[in-house]
Residue, then its C-alpha position, 0 to 999 in steps of 0.5 A: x017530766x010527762x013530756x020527758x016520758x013522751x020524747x022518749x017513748x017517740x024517739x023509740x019509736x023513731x029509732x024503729x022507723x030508721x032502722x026500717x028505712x034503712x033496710x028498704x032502702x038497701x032492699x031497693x038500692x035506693x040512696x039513703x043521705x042527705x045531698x051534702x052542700x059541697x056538691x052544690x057548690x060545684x054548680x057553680x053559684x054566681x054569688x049569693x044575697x042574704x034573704x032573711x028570716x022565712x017560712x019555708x016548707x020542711x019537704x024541702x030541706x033536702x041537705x046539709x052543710x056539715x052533717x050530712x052523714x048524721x041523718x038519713x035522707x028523711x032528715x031522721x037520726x041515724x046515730x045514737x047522739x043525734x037521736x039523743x039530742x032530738x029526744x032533748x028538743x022533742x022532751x022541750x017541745x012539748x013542754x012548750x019551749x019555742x025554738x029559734x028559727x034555723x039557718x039554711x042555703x036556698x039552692x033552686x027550689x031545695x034547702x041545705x042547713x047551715x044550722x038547725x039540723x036537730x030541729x029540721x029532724x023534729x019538725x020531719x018526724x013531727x009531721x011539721x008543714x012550714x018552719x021559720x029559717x034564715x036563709x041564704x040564696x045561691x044563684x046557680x044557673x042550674x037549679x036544684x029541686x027537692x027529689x034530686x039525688x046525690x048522683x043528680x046533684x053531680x050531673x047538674x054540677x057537670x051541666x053548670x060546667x058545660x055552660x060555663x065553658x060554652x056560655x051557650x045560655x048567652x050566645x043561644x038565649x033560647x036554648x033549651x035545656x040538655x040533661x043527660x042521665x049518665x055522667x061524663x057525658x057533657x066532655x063528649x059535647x065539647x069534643x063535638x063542638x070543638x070537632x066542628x070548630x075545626x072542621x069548619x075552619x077547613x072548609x072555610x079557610x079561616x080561623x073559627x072562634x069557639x063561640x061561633x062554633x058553639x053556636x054553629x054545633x047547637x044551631x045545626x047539629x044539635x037541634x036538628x038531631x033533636x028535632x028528628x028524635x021529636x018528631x019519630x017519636x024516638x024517645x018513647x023507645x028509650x024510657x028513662x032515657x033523655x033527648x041528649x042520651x039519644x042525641x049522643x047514640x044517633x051522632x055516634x050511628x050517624x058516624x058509623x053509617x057516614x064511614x060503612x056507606x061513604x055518604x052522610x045521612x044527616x039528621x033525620x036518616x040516621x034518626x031512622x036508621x037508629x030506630x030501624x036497628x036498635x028500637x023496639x023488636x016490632x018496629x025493626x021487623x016493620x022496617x026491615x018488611x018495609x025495605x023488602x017491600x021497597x027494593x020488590x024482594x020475593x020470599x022464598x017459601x017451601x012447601 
């Protein structure tokens, strides 16, 4: 009866607490569920192997199979029955009732349960580090982590894609990793490539595979840009923002400048002449005093 008396002054208390959540998150625009299971699955996993019981940390039970729209993304209860079903197993808990072990799906370094829900909420807003769980791996060739959004979640699926189309991991072993922050981005990268497959094919008199044209855009179009971005220090410009963000807008500038001046700056000219347009107000200044003072222009002044 005590510990029936205590799961209801908690659950309360809990019930406050969401609601707070609720509001500051609205307050922020900030997402406010769990990541839902069907979103990972768009990662395209290559299988999955059965890893039996663990312990894993409670911090990184991130989503959900089913049940996804019952909790909020702190894995609290939302709905007046799941917040009755967690006032049960609270009411149990402290009458040192042991509850079984959950069932989740390890995607990356994140869990989505299959089973458990109401237990991983208890252990959540108990303050609970580690708890015993079945799990399930999925191997999935771009990992989840525990602090990904819903709209992480989707650009990660539209990578996997990207590299199940490209197998760029297999051709290019040292690739490194191309993260956008914008959706609908990565269908832009196979237009490139597929644009360079076919101009290649011109110029050569021959029919060029895609693979060797994957090869040939990341090798000679996309790292070369990269490296540029590196080394003006571009990305300190842009914050938020990624080397494929920058990599997209200096293609399309190298574009517009190849069609405004009749010749292709490569790389690192529209690098540069993207920094002298559209960074920061200061470096534009310094690189237009930087023109005057190569072409020898005099100022005009009236006194």
């Amino acid at each position: 009866m005590r510990g029936h008396l205590q799961a209801e002054t908690e659950a309360e208390r809990l019930e406050r607490r969401v609601k707070l959540l609720e509001l500051l998150h609205r307050l922020r625009g900030e997402p406010d569920e769990l990541l839902p299971f069907h979103q990972a699955l768009a990662l395209r996993p290559k299988g999955e192997h059965h890893l039996g019981l663990r312990t894993i940390e409670v911090d990184k039970v991130v989503g959900s199979v089913d049940r996804y729209e019952d909790f909020d993304r702190h894995f609290l209860p939302k709905t007046p029955h799941t917040l009755e079903r967690w006032k049960r197993l609270r009411a149990l808990q402290l009458e040192g009732v042991e509850l079984p072990p959950i069932e989740v799906y390890q995607v990356g370094e994140a869990y989505f349960v299959k089973d458990g829900h109401h237990r991983v909420a208890l252990a959540k807003a108990t303050g609970q580090k580690y708890m015993d769980a079945y799990v399930i791996a999925l191997d999935v060739p771009v990992p989840v982590e525990p602090g990904d959004t819903l709209k992480d979640l989707i650009l990660k699926a539209e990578y996997a894609h990207f590299l199940e189309q490209t197998r760029l991991k297999e051709l290019v072993p040292d690739a490194e990793e191309i993260r956008f922050t914008a959706l609908g981005r990565y269908d832009l990268l196979l237009d490139h490539i597929a644009t360079r497959r076919y101009f290649k094919g011109l110029e050569e008199g021959r029919e060029v595979s895609w693979e060797e044209a994957v090869v040939d855009w990341y090798q000679n179009l996309y790292r070369p840009t990269v490296e540029a971005i590196r080394r003006l220090g571009l990305l300190r410009d842009f914050p938020g923002r990624t080397e494929a963000d920058l990599y997209l807008w200096v293609m399309d500038h190298r574009y517009f400048l190849a069609q405004e001046l009749g010749v292709d700056l490569g790389p690192e000219g529209a690098a540069r002449s993207y920094e002298a347009r559209f960074g920061p107000c200061w470096k534009r200044l310094g690189g237009w005093l930087k023109w005057l003072f190569k072409h020898s222009i005099q100022i005009p002044f009236d006194f």
